[in-house]
C-alpha positions in Angstrom: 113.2 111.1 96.3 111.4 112.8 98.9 109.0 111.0 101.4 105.8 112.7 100.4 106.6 111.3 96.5 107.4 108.0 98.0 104.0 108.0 99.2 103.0 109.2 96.0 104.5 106.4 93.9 103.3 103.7 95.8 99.3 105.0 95.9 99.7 105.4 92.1 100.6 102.1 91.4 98.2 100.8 93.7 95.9 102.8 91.2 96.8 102.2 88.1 96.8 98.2 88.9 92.9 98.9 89.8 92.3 100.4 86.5 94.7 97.9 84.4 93.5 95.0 86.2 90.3 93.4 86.2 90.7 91.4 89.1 92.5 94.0 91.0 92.1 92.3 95.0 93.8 89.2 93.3 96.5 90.7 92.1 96.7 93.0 95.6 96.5 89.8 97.5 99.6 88.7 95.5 101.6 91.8 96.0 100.6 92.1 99.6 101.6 88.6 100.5 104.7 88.8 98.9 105.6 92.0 100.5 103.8 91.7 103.8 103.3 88.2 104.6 103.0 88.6 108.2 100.5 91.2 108.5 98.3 90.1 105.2 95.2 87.9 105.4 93.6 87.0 102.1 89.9 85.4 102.3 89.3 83.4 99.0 86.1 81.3 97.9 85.6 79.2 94.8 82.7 79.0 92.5 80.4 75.6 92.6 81.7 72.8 90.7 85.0 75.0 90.0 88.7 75.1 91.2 89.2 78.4 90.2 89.4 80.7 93.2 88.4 84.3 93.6 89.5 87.0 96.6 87.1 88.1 98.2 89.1 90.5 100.9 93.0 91.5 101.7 93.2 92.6 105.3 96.7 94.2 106.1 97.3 93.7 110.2 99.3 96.1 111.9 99.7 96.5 115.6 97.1 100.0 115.3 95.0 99.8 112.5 93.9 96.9 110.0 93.2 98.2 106.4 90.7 95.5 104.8 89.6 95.9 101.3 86.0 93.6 100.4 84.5 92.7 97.0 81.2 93.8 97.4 78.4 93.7 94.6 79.3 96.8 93.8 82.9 97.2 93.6 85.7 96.9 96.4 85.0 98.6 99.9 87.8 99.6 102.1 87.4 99.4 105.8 90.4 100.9 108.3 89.4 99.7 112.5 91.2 101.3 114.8 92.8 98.4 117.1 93.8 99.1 121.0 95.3 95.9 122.3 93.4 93.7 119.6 90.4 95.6 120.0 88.7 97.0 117.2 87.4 100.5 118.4 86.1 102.1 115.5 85.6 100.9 111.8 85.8 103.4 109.3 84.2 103.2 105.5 86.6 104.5 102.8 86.7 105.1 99.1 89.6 102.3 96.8 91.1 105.9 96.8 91.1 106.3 100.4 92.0 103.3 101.1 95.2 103.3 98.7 96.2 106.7 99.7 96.0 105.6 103.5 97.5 101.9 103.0 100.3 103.5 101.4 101.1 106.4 104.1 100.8 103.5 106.9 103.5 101.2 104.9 105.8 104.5 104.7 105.8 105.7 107.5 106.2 102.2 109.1 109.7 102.0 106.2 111.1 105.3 108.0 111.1 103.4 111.5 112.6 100.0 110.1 114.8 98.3 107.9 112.6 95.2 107.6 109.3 97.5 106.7 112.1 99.0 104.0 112.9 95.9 102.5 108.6 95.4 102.4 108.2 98.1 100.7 110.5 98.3 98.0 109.7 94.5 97.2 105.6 95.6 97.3 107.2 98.3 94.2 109.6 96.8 92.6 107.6 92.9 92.6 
């Protein structure tokens, strides 16, 4: 498998659980923890009168750049901030598409370097 399909593979899951899935940061969250549990922060609130809780943003930490993706009235919003010394510089806006896409390069190239980013990944695809 080459690296630009591994790539590939993992943005089109990531897509394809935002179409299946109706609550798609929930079941991002999940994967996310389970795959990154020391970079991923998930922010969750619960309705009045209700234990049922709902996500309402994944934020995956790396050393460079934090990807975090919000419910907002109108959908999910992905944000990527550039981070010097745990200093956000710049915040950049991006499509679930975007965000995916760029998420999923990040984790790649990060499974190239090391055999514990490896063993993230292929548990983030394989569950």
């Amino acid at each position: 498998m080459t690296e630009e399909l591994d790539v590939d593979v993992v943005a089109a899951m990531l897509r394809d659980d935002q179409r299946e899935n109706s609550d798609f940061l929930g079941h991002l969250a999940v994967k996310l923890t389970g795959a990154l549990p020391q970079q991923t922060t998930v922010e969750e609130t619960s309705a009045f009168f209700s234990r049922k809780k709902t996500v309402q943003s994944v934020t995956v930490a790396f050393a460079d750049v934090h990807y975090t993706l919000q419910r907002e009235k109108h959908g999910p919003v992905g944000r990527k901030a550039k981070m010097v010394r745990g200093v956000r510089l710049s915040t950049q806006e991006l499509g679930v598409e975007a965000w995916i896409a760029e998420l999923a390069g990040h984790i790649h190239a990060l499974a190239k370097e090391s055999a514990t980013a490896r063993e993230a990944l292929e548990k983030f695809i394989l569950g």
